[in-house]
C-alpha positions as CSV (number, residue, x, y, z in Angstrom):
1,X,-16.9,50.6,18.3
2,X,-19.5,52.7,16.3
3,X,-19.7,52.7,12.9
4,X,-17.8,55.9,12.3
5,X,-14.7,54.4,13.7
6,X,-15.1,52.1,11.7
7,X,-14.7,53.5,8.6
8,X,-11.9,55.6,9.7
9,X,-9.9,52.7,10.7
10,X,-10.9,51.2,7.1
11,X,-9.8,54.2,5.3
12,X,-6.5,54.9,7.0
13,X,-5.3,51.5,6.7
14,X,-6.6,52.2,2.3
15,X,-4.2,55.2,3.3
16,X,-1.4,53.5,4.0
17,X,0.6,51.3,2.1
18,X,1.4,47.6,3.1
19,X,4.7,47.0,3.7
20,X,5.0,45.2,0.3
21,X,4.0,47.7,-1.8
22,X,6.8,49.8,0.0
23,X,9.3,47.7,-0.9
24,X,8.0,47.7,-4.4
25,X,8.3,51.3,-4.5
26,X,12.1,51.4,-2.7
27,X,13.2,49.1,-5.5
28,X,11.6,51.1,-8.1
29,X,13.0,54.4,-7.1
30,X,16.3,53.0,-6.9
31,X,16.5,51.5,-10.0
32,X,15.1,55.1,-11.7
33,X,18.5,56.6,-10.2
34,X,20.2,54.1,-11.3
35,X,19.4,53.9,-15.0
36,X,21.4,56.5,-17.1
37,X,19.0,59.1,-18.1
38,X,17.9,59.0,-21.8
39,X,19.6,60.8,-24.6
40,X,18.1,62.8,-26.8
41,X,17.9,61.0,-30.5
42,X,18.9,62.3,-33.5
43,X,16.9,62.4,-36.6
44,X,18.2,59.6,-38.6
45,X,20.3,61.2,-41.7
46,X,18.6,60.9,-45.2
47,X,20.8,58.8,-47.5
48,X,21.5,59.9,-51.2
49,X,22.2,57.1,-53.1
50,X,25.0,58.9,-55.3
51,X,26.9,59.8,-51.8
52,X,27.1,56.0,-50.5
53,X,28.7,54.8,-53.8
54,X,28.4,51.7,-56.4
55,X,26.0,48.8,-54.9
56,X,27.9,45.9,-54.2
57,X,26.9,42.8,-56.0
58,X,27.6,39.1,-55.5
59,X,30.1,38.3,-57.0
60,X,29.3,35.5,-60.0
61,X,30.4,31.5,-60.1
62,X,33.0,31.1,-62.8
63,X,33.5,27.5,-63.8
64,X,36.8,26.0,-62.9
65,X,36.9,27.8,-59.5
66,X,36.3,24.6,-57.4
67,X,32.3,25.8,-56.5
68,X,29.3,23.7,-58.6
69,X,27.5,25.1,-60.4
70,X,23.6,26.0,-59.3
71,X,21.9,25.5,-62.7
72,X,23.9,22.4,-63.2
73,X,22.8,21.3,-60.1
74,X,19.4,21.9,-60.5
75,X,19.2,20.1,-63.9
76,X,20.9,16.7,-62.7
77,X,18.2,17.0,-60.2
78,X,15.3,17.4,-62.3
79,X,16.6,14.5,-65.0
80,X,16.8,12.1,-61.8
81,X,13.6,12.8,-61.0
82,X,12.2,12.3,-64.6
83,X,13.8,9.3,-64.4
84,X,12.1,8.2,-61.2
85,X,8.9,8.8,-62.6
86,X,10.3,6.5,-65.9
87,X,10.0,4.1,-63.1
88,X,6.9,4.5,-61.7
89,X,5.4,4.7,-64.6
90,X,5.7,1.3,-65.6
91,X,3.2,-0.8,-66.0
92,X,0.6,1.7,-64.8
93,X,-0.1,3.0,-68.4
94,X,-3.3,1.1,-69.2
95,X,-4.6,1.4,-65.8
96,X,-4.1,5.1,-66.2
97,X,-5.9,5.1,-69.5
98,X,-8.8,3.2,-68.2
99,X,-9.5,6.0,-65.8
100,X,-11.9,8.8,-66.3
101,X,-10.2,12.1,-66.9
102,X,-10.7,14.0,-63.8
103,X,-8.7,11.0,-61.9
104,X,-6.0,11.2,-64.1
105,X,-5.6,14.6,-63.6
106,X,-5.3,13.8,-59.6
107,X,-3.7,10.3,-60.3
108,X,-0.9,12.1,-62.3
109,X,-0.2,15.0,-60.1
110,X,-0.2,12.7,-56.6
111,X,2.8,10.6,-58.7
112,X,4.3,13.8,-59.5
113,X,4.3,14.7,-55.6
114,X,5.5,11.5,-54.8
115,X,8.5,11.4,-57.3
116,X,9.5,14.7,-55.8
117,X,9.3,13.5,-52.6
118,X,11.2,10.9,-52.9
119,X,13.7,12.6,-54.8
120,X,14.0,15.2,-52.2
121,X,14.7,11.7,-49.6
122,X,17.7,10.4,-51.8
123,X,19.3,14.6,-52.1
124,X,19.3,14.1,-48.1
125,X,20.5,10.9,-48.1
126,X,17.4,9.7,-46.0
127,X,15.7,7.5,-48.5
128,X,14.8,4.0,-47.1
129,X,13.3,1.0,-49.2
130,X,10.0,1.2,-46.1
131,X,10.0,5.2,-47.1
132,X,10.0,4.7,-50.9
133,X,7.3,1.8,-50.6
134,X,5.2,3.9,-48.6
135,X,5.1,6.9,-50.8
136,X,4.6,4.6,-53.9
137,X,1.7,3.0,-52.0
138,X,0.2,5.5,-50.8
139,X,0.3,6.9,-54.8
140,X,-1.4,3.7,-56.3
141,X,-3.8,3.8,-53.7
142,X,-5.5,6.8,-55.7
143,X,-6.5,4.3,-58.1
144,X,-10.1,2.9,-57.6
145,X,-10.4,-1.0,-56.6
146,X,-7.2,-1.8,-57.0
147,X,-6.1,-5.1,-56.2
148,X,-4.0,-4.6,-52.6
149,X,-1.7,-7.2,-53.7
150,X,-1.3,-5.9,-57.0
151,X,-0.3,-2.5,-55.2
152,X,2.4,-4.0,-52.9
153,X,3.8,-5.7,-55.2
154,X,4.3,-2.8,-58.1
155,X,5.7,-0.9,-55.0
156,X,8.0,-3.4,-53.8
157,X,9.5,-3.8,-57.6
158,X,9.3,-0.1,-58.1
159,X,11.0,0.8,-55.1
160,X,13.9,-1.8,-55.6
161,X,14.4,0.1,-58.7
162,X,14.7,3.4,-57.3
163,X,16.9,2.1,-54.7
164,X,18.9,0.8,-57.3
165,X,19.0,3.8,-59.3
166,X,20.2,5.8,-55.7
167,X,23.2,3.2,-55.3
168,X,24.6,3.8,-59.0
């Protein structure tokens, strides 16, 4: 076969579709017909605020009607909190006073995280003693060279408090 046979062969068969993209094409088609055709869309109507009426607002919590109270809530939450970290501050104080201001800044706020945290784990029910001694640990361990024994214990007593506290 010459060359110029060749390429005619080549570019018929570029010509013609395969038998796949065929099908493609069937399906395609059929599904166009098959679709309703698309509607023309309206504008979206402007909306005057003094046409649609009075806003709607929630309606408010009266005491009495069987639903608590949010702020009530909220305050019996922070006061058992304040009371956890009652707790963990005991017997810290001196060590907190013998550190240089910068880690008591950090050593304050990492309790603060931790009381939270583990008042957020007794609101969910989810509060373990291994969860509470973890959290308290993991706050003493801020403190430079302290004693690890030292630290497990404090968070063993500290957390049987707080456990305590829960139950009641």
């Amino acid at each position: 076969m010459s060359e110029s046979n060749k390429l005619n062969n080549a570019s018929r068969k570029l010509e013609k579709p395969s038998i796949k993209e065929t099908k493609i094409q069937k399906i395609l088609e059929s599904r166009e017909k098959t679709f309703l055709p698309e509607l023309p869309r309206e504008k979206p109507k402007e909306i005057n605020p003094t046409e649609t009426g009075p806003v709607k607002s929630r309606p408010k919590i009266a005491p009495g009607n069987g639903l608590a109270d949010i702020s009530n809530l909220q305050k019996a939450k922070k006061a058992k909190q304040k009371e956890i970290e009652k707790i963990m501050e005991e017997n810290v104080e001196e060590i907190y006073m013998s550190l240089p201001p910068d880690k008591q800044i950090r050593f304050r706020a990492e309790g603060e995280k931790a009381a939270h945290e583990i008042n957020d784990l007794i609101d969910r029910g989810r509060a373990t003693l291994k969860k509470v001694i973890e959290l308290i640990k993991k706050w003493l361990s801020a403190v430079p060279g302290v004693n690890r024994y030292f630290l497990e214990q404090e968070a063993k007593i500290k957390a049987d408090k707080i456990m305590e506290m829960k139950d009641n």
